[in-house]
C-alpha positions as a Markdown table, in Angstrom:
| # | Residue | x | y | z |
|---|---|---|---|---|
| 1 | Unk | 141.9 | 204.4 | -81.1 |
| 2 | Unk | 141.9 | 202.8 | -77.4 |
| 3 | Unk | 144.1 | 199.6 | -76.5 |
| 4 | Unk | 142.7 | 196.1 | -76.2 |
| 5 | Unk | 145.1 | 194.2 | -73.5 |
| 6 | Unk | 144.3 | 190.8 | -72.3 |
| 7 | Unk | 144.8 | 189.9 | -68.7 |
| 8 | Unk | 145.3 | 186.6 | -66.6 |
| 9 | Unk | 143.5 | 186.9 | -63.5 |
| 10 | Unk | 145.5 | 184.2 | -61.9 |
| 11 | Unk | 143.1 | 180.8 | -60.5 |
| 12 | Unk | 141.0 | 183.2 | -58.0 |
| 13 | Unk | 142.6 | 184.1 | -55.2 |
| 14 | Unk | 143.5 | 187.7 | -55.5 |
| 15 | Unk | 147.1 | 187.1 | -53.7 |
| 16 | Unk | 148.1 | 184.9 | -56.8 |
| 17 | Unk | 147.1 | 188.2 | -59.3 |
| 18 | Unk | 150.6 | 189.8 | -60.7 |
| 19 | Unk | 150.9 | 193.3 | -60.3 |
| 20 | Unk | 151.2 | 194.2 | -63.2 |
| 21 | Unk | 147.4 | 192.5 | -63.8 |
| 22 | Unk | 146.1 | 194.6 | -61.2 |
| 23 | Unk | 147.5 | 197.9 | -62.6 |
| 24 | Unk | 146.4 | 197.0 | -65.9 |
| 25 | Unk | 142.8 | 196.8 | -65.1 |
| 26 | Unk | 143.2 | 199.9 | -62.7 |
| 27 | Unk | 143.9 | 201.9 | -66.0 |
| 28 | Unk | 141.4 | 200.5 | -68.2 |
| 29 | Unk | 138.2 | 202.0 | -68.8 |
| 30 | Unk | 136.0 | 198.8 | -69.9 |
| 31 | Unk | 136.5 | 195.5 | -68.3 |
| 32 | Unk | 135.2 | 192.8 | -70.3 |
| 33 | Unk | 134.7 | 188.9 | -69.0 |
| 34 | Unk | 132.8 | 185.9 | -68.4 |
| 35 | Unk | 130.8 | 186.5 | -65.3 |
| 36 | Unk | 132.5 | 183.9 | -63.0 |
| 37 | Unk | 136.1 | 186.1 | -63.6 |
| 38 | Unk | 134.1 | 189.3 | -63.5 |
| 39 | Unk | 133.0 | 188.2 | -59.7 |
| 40 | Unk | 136.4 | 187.6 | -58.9 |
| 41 | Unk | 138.0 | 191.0 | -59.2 |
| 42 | Unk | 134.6 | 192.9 | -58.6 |
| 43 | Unk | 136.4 | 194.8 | -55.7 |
| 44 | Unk | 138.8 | 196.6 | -58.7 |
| 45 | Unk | 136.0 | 197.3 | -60.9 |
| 46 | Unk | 134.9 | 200.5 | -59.3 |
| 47 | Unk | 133.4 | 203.6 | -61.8 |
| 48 | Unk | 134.3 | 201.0 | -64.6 |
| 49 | Unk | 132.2 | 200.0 | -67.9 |
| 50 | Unk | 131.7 | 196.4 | -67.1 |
| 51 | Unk | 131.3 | 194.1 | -70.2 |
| 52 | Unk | 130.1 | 190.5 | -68.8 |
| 53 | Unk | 128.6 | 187.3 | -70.7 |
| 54 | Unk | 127.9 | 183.8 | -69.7 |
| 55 | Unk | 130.1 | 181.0 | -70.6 |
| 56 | Unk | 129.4 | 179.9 | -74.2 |
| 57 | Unk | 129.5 | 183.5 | -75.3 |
| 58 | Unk | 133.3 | 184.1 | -76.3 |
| 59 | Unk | 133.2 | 185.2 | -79.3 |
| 60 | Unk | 130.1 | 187.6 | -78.8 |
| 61 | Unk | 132.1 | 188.9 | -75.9 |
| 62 | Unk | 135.3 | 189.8 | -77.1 |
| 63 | Unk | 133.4 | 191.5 | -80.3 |
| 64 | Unk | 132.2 | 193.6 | -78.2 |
| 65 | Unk | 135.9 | 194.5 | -76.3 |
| 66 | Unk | 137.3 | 195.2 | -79.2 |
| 67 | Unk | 134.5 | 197.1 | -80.5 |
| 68 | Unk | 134.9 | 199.7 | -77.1 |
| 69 | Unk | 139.0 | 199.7 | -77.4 |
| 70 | Unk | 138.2 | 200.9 | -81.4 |
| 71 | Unk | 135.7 | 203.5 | -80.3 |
| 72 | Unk | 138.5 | 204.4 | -78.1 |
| 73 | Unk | 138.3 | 202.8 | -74.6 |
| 74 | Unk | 141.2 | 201.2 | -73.2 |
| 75 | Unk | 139.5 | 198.1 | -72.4 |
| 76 | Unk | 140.7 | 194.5 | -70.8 |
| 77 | Unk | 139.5 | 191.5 | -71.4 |
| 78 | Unk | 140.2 | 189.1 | -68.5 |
| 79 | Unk | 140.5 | 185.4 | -68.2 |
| 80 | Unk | 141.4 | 183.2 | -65.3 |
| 81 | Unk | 144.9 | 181.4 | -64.9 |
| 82 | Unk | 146.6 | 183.1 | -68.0 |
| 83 | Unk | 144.8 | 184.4 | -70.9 |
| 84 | Unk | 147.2 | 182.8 | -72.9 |
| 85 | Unk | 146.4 | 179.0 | -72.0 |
| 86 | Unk | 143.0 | 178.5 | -73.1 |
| 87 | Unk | 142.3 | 181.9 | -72.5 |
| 88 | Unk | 141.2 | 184.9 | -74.8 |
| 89 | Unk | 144.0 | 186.0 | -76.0 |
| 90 | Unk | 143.8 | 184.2 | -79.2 |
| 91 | Unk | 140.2 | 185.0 | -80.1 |
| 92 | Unk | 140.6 | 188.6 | -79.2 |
| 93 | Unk | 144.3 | 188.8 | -81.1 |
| 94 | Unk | 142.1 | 187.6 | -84.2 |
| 95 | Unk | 139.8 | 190.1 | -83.9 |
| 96 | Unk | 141.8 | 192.7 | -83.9 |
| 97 | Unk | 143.6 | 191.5 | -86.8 |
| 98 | Unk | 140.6 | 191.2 | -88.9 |
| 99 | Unk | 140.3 | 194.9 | -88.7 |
| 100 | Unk | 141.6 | 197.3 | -91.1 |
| 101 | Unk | 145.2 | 198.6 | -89.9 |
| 102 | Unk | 143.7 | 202.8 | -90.2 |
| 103 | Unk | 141.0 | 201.2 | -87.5 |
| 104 | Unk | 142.6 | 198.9 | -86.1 |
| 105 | Unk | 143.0 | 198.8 | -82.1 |
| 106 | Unk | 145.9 | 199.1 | -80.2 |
| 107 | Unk | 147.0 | 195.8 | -78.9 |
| 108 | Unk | 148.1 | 195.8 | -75.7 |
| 109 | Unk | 149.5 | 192.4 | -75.6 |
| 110 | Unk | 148.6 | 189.6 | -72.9 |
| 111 | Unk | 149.2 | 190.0 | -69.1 |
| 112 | Unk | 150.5 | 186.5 | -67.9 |
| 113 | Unk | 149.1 | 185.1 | -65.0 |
| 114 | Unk | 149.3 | 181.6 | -62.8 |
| 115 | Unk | 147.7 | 179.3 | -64.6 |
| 116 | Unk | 145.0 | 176.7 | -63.2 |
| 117 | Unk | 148.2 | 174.1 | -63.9 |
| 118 | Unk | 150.7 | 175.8 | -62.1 |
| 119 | Unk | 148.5 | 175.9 | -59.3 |
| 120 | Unk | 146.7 | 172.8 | -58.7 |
| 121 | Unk | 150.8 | 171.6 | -59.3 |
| 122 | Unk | 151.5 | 174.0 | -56.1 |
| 123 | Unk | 148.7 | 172.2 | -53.7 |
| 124 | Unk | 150.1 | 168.5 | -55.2 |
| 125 | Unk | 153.9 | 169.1 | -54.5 |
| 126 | Unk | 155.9 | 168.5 | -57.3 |
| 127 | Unk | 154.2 | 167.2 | -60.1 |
| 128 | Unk | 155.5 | 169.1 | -63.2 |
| 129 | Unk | 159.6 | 169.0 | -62.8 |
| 130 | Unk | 160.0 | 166.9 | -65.9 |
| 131 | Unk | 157.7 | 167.4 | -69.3 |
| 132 | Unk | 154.7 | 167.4 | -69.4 |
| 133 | Unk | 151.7 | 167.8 | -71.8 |
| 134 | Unk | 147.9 | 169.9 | -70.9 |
| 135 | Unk | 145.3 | 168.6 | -72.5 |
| 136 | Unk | 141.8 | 169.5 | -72.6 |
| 137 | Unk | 139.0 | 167.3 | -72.3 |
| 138 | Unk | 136.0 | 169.5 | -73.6 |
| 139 | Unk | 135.3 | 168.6 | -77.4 |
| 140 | Unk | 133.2 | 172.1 | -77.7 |
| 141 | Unk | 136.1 | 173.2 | -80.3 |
| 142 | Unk | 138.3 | 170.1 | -81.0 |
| 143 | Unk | 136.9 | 166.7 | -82.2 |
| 144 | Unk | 136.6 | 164.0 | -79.3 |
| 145 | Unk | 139.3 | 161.5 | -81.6 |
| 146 | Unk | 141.6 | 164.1 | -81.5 |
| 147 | Unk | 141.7 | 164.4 | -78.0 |
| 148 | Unk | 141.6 | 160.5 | -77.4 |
| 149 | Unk | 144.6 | 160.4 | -79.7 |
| 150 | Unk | 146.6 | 163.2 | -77.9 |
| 151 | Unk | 146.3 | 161.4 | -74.7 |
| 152 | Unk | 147.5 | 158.1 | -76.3 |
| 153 | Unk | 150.2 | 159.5 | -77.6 |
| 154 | Unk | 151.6 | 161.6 | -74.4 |
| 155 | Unk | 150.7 | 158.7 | -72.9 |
| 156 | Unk | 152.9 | 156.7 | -75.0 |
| 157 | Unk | 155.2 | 159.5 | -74.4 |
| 158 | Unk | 155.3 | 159.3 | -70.7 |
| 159 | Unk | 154.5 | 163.1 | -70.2 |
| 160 | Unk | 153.1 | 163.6 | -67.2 |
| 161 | Unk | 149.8 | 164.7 | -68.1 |
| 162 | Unk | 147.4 | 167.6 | -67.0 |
| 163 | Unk | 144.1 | 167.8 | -67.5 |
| 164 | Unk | 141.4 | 171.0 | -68.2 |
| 165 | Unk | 137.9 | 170.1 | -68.3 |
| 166 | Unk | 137.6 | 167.0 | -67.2 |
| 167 | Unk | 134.4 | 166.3 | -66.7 |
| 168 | Unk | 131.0 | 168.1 | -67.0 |
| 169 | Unk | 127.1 | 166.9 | -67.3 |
| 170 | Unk | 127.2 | 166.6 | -71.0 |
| 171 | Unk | 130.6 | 164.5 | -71.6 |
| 172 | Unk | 130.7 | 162.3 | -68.2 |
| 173 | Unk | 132.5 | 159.4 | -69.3 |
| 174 | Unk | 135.1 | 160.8 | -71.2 |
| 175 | Unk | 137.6 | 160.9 | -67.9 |
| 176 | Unk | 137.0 | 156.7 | -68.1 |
| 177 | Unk | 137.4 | 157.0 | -72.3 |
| 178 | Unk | 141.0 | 158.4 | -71.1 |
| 179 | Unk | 142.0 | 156.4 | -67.8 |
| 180 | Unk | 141.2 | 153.1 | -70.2 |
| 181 | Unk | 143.6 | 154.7 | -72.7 |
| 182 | Unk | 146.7 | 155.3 | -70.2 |
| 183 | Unk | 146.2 | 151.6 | -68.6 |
| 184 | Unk | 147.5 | 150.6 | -71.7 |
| 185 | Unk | 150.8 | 152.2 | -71.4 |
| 186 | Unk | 151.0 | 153.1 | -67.6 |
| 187 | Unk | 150.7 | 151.2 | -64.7 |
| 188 | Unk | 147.6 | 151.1 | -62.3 |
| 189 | Unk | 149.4 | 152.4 | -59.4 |
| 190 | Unk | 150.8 | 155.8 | -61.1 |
| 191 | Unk | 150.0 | 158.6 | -59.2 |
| 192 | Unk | 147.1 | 160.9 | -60.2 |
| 193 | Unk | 146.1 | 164.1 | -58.2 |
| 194 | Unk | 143.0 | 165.6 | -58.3 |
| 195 | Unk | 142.7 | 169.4 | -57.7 |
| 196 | Unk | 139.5 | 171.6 | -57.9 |
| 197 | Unk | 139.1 | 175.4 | -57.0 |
| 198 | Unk | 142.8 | 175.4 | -56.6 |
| 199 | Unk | 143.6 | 178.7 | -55.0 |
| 200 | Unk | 139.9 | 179.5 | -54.0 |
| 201 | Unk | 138.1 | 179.0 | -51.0 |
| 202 | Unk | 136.7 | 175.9 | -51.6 |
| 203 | Unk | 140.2 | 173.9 | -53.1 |
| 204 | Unk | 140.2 | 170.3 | -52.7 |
| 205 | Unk | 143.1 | 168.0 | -53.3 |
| 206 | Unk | 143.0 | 164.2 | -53.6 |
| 207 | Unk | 145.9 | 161.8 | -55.0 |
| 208 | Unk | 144.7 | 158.9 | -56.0 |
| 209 | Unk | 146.4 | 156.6 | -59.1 |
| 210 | Unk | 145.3 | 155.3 | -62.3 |
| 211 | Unk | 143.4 | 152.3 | -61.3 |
| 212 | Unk | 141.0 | 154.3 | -59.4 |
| 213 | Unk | 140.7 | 158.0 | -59.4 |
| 214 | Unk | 137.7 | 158.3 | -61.6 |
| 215 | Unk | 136.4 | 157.2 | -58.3 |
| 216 | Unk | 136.5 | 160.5 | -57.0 |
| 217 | Unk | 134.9 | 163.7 | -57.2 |
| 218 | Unk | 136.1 | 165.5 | -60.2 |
| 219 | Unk | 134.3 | 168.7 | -62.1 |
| 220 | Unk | 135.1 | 171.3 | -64.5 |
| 221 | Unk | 136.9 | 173.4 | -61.9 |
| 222 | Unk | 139.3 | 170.3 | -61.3 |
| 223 | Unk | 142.8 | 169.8 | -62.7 |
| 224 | Unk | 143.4 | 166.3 | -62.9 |
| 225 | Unk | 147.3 | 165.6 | -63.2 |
| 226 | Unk | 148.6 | 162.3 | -64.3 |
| 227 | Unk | 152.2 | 161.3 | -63.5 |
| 228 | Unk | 154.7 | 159.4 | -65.3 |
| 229 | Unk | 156.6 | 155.9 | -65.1 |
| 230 | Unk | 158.9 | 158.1 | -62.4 |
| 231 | Unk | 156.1 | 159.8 | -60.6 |
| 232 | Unk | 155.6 | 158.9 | -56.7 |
| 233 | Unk | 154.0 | 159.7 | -53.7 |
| 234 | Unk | 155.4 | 160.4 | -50.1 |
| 235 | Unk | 154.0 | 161.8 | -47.0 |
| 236 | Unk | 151.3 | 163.2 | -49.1 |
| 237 | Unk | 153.0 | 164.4 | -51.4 |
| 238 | Unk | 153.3 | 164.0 | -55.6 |
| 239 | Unk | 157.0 | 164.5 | -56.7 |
| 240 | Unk | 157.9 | 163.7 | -60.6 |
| 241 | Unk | 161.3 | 164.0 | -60.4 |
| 242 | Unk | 163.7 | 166.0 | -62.4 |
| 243 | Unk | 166.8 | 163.5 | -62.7 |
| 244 | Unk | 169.1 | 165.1 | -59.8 |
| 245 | Unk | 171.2 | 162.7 | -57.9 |
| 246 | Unk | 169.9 | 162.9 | -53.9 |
């Protein structure tokens, strides 16, 4: 049997990959990801078996890696940030499970990486010192009234609050669904920073607050991060503080 390892790519930019990601996929034979990660490490991927799928695909995809480690290739999967927040991990851990133990896979285990989270937090300042709660706003596998009640309830909570997916064509208002939600236990003026293609070429940042940053241009390469009732902004930057005494 071959291994099956999952690997987090990190948000793009090759400098923010571990090094134990980039060994990883140097030993592996099959490299298996959407197509968007695939172009990423493309430069590594040289006299390799390259597995790649749109978005929307998972599931066919990681059949297919696990399929090649149990024929014997020590295969990857990759995912950007780390596999292991809304990554593949999961799905592909479940696939392996599913087969018999006498043909079962090795599992490699998961290569962390920075997630999208950590650094859009980076480009904002200090966002994340105190808790916090991700939250994802696609509905493609969790019920829309689940996710409305998460964010009430963190928000209730006063997490600070990070968003995946904010926005896309299909579910456009759903960022407004969420900023009506927080009014009614945060104040308009709490920070919000907006961070898309953080680490890549094309990362923008904008802070903005709760009144008005659905104003701005937010996609489903943003992170949208939400402060608490302690949250503030100075000289640019967003700073949720811990509790110290300065």
């Amino acid at each position: 049997m071959g291994k099956i390892t999952v690997v987090g790519i990190g948000p793009g930019s090759p400098e923010e990959m571990t090094p134990k990601a980039h060994k990883t996929i140097e030993e592996a034979q099959v490299v298996v990801g959407y197509t968007t990660y695939i172009s990423l490490i493309e430069p590594m991927l040289k006299d390799k078996e390259i597995i790649g799928t749109g978005m929307m695909q998972e599931v066919d995809r990681c059949k297919m890696a696990v399929e090649a480690a149990a024929n014997g290739r020590d295969t990857v999967v990759v995912s950007s940030g780390d596999a292991g927040i809304y990554g593949m991990a999961g799905l592909v851990l479940e696939l392996v499970l599913q087969y018999p133990v006498e043909k079962r896979p090795e599992f490699g285990g998961t290569v962390a990486g920075v997630s999208a989270v950590n650094a859009a937090a980076s480009v904002l300042g200090a966002p994340l010192m105190h808790d916090f709660a991700v939250i994802s706003l696609s509905d493609w596998l969790t019920p829309w009234e689940l996710i409305q009640k998460r964010v009430r309830l963190a928000g209730e909570g006063d997490f600070v609050i990070a968003l995946y997916n904010p926005k896309s064509k299909s579910r456009p208002d759903y960022i407004e669904v969420v900023q009506k939600i927080l009014l009614d236990s945060r104040k308009p003026t709490t920070p919000v920073g907006i961070v898309t293609g953080a680490s890549r070429e094309q990362e923008k940042c904008v802070i903005s607050d709760l009144a008005h940053f659905t104003e701005e241009e937010i996609g489903m390469f943003s992170i949208v991060i939400i402060g608490n009732s302690h949250t503030y902004v100075k000289d640019g930057y967003m700073v949720t503080p811990r509790g110290y005494k300065v």
